[in-house]
N, CA, C and O atoms as a printed pandas DataFrame, in Angstrom:
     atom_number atom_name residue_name chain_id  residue_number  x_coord  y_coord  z_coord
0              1         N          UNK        A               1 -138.394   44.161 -128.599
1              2        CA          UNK        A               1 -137.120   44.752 -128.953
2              3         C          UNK        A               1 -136.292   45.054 -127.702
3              4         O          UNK        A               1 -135.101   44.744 -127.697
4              5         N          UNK        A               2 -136.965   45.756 -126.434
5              6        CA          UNK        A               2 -136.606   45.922 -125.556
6              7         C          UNK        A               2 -135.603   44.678 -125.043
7              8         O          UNK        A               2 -134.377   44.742 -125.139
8              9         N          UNK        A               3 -136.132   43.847 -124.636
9             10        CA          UNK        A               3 -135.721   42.599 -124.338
10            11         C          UNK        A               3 -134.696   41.749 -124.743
11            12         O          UNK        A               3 -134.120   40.938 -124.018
12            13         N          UNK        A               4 -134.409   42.032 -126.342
13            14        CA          UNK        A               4 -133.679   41.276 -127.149
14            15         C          UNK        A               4 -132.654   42.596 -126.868
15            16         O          UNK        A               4 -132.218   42.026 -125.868
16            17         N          UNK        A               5 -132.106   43.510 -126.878
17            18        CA          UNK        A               5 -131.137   44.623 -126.796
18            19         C          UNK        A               5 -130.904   44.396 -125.498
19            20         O          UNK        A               5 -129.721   44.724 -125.406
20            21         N          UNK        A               6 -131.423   43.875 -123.890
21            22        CA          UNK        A               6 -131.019   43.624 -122.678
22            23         C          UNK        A               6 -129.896   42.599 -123.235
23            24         O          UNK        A               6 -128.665   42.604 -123.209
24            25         N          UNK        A               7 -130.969   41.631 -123.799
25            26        CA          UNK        A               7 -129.959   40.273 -123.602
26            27         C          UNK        A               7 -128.546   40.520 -124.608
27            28         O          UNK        A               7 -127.542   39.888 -124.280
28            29         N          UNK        A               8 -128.466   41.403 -125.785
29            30        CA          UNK        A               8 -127.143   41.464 -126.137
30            31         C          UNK        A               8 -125.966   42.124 -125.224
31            32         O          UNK        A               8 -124.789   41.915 -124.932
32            33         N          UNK        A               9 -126.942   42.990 -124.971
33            34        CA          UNK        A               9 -125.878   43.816 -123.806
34            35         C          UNK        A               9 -125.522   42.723 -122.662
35            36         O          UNK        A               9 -124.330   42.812 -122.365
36            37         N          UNK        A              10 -126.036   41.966 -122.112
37            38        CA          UNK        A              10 -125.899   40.924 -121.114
38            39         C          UNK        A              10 -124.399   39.925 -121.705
39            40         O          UNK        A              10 -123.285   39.679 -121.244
40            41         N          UNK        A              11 -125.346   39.491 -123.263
41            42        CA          UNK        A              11 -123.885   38.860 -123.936
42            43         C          UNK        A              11 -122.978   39.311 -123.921
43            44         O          UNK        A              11 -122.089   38.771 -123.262
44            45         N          UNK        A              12 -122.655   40.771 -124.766
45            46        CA          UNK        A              12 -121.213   41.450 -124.659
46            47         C          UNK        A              12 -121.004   41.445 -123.387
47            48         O          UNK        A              12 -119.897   40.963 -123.150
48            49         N          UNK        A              13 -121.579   41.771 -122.435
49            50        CA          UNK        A              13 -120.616   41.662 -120.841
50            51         C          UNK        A              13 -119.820   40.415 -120.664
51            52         O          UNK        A              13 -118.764   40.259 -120.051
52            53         N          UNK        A              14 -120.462   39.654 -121.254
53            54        CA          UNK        A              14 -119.762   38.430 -120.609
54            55         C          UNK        A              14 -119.170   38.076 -121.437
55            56         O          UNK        A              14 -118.531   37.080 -121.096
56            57         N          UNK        A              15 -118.966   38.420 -122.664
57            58        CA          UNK        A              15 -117.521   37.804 -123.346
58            59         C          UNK        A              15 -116.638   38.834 -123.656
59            60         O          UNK        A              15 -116.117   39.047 -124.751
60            61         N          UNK        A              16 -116.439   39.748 -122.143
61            62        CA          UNK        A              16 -114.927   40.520 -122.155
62            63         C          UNK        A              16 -113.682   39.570 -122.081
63            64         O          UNK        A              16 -113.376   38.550 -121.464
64            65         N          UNK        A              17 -113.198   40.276 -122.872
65            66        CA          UNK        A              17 -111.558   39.277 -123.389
66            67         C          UNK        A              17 -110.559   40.677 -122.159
67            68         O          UNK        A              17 -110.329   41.882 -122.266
68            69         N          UNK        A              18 -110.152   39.290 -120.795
69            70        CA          UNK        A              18 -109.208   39.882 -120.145
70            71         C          UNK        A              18 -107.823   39.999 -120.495
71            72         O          UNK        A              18 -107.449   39.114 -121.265
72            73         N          UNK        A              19 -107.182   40.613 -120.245
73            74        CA          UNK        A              19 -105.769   40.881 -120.738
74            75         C          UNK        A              19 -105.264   39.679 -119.955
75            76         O          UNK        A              19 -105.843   39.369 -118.914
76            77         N          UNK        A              20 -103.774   38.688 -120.579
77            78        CA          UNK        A              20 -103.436   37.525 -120.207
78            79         C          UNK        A              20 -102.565   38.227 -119.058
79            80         O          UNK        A              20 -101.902   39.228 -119.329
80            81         N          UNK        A              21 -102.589   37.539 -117.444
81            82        CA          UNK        A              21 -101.655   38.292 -117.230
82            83         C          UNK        A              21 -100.103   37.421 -117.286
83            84         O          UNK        A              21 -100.055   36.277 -117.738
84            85         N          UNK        A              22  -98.991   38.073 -116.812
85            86        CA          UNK        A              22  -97.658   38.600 -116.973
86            87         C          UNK        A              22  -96.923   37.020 -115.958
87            88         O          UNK        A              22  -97.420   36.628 -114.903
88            89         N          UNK        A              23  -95.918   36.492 -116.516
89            90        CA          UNK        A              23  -95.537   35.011 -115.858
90            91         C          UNK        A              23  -94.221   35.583 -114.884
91            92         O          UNK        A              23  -93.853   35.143 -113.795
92            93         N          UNK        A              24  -93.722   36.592 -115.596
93            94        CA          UNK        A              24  -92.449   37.630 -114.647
94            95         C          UNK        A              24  -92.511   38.930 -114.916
95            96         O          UNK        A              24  -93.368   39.340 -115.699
96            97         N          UNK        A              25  -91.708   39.698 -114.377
97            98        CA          UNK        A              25  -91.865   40.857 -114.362
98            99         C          UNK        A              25  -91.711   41.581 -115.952
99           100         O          UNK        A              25  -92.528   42.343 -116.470
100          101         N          UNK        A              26  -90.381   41.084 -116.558
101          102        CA          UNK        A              26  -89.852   41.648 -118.005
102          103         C          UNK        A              26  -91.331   40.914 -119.181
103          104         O          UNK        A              26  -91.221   40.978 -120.406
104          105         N          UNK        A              27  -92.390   40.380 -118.602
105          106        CA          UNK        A              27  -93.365   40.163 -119.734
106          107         C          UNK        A              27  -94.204   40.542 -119.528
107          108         O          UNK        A              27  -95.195   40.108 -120.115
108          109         N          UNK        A              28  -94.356   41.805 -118.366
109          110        CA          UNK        A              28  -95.321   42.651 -117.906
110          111         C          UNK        A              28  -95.157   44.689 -118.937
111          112         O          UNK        A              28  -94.357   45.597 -118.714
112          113         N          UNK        A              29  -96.409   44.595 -120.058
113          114        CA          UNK        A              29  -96.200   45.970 -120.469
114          115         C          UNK        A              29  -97.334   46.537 -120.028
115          116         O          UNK        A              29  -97.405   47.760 -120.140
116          117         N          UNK        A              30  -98.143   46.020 -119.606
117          118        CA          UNK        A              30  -99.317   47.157 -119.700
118          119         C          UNK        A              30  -99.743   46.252 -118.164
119          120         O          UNK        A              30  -99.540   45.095 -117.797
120          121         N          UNK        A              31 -100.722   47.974 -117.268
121          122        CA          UNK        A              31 -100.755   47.781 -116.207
122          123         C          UNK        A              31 -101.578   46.602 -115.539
123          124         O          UNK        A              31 -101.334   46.045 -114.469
124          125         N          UNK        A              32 -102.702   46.333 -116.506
125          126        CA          UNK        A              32 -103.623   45.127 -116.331
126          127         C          UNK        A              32 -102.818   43.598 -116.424
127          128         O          UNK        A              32 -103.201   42.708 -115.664
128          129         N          UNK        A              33 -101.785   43.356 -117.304
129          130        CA          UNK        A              33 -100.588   42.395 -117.322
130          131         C          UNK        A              33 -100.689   41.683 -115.856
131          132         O          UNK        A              33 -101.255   40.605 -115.675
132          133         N          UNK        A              34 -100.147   42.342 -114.987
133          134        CA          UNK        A              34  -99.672   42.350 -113.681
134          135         C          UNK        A              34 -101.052   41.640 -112.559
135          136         O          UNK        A              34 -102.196   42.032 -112.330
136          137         N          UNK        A              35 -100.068   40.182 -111.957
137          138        CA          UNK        A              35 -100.920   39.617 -111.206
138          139         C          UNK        A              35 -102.281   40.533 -110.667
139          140         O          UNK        A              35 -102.093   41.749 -110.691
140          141         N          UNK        A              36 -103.442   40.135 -110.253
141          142        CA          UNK        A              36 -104.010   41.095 -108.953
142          143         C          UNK        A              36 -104.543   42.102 -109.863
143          144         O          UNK        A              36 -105.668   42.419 -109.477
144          145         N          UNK        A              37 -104.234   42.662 -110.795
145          146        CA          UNK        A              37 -104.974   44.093 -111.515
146          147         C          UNK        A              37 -105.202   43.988 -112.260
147          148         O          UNK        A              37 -104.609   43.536 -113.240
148          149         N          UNK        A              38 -106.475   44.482 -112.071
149          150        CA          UNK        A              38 -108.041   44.516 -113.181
150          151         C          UNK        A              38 -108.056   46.012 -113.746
151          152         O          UNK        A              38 -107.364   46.976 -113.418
152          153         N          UNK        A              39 -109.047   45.896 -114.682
153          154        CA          UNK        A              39 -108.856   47.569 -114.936
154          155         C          UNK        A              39 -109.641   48.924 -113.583
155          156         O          UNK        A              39 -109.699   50.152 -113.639
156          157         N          UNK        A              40 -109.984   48.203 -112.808
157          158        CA          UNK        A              40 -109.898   49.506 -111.721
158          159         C          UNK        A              40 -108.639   49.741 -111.137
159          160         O          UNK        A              40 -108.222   50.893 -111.015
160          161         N          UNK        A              41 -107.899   48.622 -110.709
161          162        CA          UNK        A              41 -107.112   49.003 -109.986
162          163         C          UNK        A              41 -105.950   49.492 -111.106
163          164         O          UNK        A              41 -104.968   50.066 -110.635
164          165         N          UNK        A              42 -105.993   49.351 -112.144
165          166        CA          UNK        A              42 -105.225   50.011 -113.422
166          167         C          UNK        A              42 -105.012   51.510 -113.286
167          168         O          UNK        A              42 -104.035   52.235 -113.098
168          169         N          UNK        A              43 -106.812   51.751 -113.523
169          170        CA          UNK        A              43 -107.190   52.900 -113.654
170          171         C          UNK        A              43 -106.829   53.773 -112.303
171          172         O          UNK        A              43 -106.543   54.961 -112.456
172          173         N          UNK        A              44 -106.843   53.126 -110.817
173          174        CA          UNK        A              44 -106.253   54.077 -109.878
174          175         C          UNK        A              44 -104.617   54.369 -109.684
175          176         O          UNK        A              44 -103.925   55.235 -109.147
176          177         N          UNK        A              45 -104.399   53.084 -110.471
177          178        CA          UNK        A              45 -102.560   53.672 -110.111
178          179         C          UNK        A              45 -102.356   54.621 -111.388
179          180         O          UNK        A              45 -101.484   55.482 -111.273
180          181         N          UNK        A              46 -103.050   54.554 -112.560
181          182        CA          UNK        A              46 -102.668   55.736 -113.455
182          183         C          UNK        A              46 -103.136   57.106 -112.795
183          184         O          UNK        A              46 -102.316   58.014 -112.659
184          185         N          UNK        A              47 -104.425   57.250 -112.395
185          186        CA          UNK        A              47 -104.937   58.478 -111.525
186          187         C          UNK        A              47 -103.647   58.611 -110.351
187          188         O          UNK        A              47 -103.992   59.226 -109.342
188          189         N          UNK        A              48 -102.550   58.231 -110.356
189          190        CA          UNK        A              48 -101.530   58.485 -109.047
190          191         C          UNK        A              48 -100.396   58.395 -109.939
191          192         O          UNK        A              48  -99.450   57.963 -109.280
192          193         N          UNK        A              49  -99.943   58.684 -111.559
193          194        CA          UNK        A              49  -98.879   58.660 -112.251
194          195         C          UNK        A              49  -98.555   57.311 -112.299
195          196         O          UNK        A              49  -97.389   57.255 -111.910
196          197         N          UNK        A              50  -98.964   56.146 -112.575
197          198        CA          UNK        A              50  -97.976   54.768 -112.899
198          199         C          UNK        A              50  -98.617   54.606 -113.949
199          200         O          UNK        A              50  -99.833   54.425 -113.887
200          201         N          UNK        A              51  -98.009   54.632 -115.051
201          202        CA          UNK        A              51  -98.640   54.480 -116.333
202          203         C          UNK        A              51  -98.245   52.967 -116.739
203          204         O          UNK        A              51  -98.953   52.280 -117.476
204          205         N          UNK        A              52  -97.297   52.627 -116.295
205          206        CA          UNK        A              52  -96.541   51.428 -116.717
206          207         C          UNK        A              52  -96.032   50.274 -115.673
207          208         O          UNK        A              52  -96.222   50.611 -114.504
208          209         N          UNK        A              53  -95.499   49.142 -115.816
209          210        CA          UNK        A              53  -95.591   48.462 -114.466
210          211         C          UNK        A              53  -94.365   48.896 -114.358
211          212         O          UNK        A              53  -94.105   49.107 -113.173
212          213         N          UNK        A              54  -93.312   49.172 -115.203
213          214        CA          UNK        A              54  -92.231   49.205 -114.941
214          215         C          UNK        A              54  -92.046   50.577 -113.763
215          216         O          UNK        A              54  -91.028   50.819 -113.115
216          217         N          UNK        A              55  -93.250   51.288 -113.735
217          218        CA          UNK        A              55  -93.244   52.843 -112.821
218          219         C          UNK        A              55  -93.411   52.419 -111.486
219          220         O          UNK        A              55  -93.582   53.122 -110.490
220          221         N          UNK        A              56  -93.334   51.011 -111.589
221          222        CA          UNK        A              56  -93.441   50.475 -109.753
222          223         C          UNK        A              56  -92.203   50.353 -109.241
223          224         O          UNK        A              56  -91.848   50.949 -108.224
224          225         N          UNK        A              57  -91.291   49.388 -110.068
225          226        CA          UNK        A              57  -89.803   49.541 -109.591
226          227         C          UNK        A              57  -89.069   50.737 -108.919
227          228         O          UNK        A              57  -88.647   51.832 -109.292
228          229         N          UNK        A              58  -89.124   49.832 -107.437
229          230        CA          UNK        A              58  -88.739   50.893 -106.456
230          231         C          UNK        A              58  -89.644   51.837 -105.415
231          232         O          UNK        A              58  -89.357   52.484 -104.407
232          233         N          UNK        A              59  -90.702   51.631 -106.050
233          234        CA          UNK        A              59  -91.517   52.541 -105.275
234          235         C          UNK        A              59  -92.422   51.880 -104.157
235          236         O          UNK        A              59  -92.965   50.789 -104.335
236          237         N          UNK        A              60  -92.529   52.512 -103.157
237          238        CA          UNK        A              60  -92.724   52.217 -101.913
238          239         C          UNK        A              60  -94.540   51.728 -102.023
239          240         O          UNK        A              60  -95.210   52.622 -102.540
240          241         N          UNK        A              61  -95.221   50.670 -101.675
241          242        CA          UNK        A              61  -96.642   50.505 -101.849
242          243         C          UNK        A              61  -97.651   51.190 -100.726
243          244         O          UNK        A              61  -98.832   51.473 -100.927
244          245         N          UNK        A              62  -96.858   51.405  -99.408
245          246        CA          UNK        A              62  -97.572   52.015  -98.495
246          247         C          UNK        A              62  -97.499   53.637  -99.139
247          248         O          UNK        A              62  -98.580   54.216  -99.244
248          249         N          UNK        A              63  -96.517   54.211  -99.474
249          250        CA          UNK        A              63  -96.649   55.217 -100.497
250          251         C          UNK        A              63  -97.622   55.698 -101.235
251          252         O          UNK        A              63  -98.158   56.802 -101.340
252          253         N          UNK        A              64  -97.795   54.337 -101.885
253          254        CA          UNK        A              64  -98.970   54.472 -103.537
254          255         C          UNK        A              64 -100.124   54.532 -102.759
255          256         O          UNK        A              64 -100.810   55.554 -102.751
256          257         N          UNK        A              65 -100.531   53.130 -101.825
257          258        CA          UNK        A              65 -101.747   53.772 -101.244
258          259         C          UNK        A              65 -102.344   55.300 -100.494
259          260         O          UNK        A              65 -103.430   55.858 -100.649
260          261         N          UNK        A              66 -101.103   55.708  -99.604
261          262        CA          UNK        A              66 -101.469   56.956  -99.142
262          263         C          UNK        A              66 -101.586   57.956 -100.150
263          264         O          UNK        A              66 -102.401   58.867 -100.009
264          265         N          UNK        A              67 -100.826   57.876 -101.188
265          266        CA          UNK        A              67 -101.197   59.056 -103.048
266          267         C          UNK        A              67 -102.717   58.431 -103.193
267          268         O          UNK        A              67 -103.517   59.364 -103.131
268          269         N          UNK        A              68 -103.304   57.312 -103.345
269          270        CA          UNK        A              68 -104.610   56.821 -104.010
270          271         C          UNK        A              68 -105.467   57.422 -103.139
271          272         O          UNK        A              68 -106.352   58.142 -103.601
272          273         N          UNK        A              69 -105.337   57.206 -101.570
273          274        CA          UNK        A              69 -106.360   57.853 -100.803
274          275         C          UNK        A              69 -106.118   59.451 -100.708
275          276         O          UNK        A              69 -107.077   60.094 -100.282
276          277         N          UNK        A              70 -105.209   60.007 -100.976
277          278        CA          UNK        A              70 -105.218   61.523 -101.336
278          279         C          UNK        A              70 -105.824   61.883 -102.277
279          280         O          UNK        A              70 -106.377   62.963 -102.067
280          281         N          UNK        A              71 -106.021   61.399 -103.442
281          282        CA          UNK        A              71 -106.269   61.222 -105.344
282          283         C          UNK        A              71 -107.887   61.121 -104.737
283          284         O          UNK        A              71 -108.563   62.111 -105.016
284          285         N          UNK        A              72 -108.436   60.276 -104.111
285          286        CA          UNK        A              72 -109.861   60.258 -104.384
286          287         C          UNK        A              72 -110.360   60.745 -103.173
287          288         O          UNK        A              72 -111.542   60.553 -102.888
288          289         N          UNK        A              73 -109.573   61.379 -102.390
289          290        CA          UNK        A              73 -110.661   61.985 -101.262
290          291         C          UNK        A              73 -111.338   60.959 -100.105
291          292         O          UNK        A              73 -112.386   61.171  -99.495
292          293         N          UNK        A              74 -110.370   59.681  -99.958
293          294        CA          UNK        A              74 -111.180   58.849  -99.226
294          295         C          UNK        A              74 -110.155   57.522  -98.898
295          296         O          UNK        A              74 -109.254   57.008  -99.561
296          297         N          UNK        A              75 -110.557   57.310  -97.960
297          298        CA          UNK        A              75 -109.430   56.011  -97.332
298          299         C          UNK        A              75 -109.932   54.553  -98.364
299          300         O          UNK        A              75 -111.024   53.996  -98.258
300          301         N          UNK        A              76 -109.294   54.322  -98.925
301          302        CA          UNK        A              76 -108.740   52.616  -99.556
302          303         C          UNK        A              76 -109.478   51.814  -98.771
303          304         O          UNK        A              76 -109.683   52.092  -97.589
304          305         N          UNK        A              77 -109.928   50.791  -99.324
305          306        CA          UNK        A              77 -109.729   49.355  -97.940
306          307         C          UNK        A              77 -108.328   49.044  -98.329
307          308         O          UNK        A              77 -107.536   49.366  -99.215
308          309         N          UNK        A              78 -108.361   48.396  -97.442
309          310        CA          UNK        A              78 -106.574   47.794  -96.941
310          311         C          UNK        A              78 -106.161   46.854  -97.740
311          312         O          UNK        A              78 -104.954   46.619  -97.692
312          313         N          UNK        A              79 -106.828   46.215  -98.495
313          314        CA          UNK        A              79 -107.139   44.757  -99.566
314          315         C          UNK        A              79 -106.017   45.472 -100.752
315          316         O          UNK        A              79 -105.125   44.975 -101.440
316          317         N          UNK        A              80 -106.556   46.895 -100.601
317          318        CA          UNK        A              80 -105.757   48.047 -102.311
318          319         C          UNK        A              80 -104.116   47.480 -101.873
319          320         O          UNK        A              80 -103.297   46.857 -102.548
320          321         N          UNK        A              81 -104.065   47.901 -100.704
321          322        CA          UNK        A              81 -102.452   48.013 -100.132
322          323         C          UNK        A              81 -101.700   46.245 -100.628
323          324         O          UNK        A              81 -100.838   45.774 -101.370
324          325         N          UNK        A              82 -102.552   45.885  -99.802
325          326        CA          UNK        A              82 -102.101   44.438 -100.241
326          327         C          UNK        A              82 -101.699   43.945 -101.985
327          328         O          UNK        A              82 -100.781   43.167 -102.245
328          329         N          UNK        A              83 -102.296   44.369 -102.683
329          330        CA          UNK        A              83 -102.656   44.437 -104.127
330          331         C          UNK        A              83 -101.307   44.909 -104.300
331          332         O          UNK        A              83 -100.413   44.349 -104.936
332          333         N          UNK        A              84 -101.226   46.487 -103.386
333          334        CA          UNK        A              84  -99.925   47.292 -104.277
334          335         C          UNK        A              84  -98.809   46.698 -103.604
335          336         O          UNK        A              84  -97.715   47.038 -104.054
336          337         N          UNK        A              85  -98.804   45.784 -102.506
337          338        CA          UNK        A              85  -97.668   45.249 -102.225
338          339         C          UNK        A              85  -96.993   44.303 -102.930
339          340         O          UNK        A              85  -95.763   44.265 -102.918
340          341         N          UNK        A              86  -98.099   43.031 -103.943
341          342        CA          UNK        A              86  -98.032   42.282 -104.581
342          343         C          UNK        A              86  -97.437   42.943 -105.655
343          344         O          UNK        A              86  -96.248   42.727 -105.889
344          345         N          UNK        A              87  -97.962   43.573 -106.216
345          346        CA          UNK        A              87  -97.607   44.378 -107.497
346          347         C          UNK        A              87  -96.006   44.723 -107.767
347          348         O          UNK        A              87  -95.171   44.358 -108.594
348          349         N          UNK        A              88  -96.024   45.606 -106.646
349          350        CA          UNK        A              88  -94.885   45.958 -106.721
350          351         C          UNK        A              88  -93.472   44.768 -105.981
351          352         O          UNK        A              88  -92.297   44.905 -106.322
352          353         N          UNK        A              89  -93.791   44.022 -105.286
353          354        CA          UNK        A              89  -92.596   42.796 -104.919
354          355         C          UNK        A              89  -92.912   41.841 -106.216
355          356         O          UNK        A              89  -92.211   40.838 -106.350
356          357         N          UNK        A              90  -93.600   42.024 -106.857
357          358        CA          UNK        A              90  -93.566   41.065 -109.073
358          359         C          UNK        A              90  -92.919   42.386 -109.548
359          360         O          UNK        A              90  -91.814   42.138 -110.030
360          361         N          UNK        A              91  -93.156   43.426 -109.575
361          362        CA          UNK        A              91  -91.660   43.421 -110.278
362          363         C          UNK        A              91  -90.785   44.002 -109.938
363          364         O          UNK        A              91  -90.163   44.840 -110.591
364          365         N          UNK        A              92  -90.484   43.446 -108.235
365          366        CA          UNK        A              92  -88.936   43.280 -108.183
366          367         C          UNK        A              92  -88.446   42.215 -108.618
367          368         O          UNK        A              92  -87.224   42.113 -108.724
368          369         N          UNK        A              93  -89.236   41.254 -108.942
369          370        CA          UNK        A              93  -88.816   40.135 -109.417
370          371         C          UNK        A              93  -89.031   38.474 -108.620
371          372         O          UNK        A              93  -88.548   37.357 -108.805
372          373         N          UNK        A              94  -90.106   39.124 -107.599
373          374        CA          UNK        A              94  -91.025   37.938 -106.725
374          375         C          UNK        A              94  -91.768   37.357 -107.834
375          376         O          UNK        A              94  -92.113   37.848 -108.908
376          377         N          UNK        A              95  -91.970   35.963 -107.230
377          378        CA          UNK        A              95  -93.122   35.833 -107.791
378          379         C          UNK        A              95  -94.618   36.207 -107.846
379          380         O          UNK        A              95  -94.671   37.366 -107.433
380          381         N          UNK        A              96  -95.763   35.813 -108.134
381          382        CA          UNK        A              96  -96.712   36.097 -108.748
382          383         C          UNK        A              96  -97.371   35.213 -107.373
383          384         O          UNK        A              96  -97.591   34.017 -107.183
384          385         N          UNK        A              97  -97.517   36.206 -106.708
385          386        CA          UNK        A              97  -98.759   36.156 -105.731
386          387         C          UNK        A              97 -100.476   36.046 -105.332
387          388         O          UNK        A              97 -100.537   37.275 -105.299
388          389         N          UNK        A              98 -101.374   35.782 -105.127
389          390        CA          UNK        A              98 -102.140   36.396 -104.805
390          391         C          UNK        A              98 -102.100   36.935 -103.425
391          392         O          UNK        A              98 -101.458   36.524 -102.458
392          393         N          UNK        A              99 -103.459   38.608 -103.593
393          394        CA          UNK        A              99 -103.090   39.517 -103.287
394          395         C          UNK        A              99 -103.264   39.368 -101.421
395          396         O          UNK        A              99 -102.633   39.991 -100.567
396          397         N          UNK        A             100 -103.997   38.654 -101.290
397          398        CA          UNK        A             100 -104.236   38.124 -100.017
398          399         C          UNK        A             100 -102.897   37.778  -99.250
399          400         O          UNK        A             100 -102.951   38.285  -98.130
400          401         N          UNK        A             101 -101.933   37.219  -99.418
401          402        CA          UNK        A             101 -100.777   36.432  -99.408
402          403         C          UNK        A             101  -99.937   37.885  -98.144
403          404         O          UNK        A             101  -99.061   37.948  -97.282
404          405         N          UNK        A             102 -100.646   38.524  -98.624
405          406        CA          UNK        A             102  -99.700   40.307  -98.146
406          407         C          UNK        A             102 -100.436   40.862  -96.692
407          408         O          UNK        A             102 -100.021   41.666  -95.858
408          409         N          UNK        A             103 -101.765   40.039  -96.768
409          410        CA          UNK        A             103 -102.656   40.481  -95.800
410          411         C          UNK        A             103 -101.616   40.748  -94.383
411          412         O          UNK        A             103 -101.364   41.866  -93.934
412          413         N          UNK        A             104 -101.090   39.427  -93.812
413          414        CA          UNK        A             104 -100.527   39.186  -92.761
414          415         C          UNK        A             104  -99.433   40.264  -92.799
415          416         O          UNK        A             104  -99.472   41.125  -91.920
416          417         N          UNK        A             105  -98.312   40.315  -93.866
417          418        CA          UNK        A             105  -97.599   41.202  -94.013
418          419         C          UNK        A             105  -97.643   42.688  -93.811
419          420         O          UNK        A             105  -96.850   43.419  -93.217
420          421         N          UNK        A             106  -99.038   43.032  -94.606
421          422        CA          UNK        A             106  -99.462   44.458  -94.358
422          423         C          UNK        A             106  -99.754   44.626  -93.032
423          424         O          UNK        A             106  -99.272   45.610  -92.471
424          425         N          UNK        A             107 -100.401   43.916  -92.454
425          426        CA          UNK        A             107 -100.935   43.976  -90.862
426          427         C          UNK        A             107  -99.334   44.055  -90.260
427          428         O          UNK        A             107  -98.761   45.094  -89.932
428          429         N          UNK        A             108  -98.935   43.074  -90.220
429          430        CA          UNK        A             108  -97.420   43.563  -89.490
430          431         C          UNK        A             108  -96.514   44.829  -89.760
431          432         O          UNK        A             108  -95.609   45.355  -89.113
432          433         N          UNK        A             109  -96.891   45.007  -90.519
433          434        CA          UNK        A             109  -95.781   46.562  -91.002
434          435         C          UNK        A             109  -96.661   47.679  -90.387
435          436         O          UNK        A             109  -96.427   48.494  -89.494
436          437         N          UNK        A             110  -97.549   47.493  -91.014
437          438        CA          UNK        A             110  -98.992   48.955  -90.589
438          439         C          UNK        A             110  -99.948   48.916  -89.880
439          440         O          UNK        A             110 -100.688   49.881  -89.691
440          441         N          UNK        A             111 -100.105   47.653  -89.309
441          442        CA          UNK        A             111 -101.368   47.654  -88.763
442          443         C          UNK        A             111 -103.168   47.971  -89.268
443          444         O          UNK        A             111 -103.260   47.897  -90.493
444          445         N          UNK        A             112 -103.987   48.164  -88.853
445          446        CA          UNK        A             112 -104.880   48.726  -90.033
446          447         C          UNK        A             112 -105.342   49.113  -91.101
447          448         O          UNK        A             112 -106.288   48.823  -91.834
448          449         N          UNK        A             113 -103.733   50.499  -91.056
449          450        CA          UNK        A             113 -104.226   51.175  -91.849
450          451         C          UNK        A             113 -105.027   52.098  -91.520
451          452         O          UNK        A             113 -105.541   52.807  -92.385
């Protein structure tokens, strides 16, 4: 019995149905939508007030990261920043990046981190 209850649980893991994501910004409603975010990184921009993607418009990503590393008591890797840079230049109305793409960018603006 043991065994046969591993392997269902094994099954349901693997046939999580991901949310489709978002082709522009106006077909983005929910935070998982949005290139780059999975439900952790969902779950940390709601723990920092963005309930919605539309709560990015405008808001600064070096910002969001320094609120996330306040929120949990602990410095980000730098990969988050990149993520929230992507995030938030889709919906200004960039395209659909991956999150890597920001690496170089983030390094030039901030350095480290």
């Amino acid at each position: 019995m043991a065994q046969s209850d591993t392997a269902y649980r094994h099954a349901k893991a693997a046939v999580r149905i991901k949310q489709p994501k978002a082709a522009h910004a106006g077909a983005c409603s929910e935070l998982e939508q949005l290139p780059n975010i999975g439900p952790a990184l969902a779950a940390d921009l709601r723990l920092i007030g963005i309930r919605t993607p539309k709560d990015l418009r405008g808001r600064d990503p070096f910002v969001l990261y320094q609120q996330l590393c306040a929120a949990t008591g602990c410095r980000q890797d730098p990969c988050v920043l990149d993520t929230f840079m992507a995030a938030t230049d889709f919906m200004r109305g960039a395209e659909a990046a991956p999150w890597w793409v920001y690496t170089a960018q983030r390094k030039a603006l901030y350095g480290q981190v």
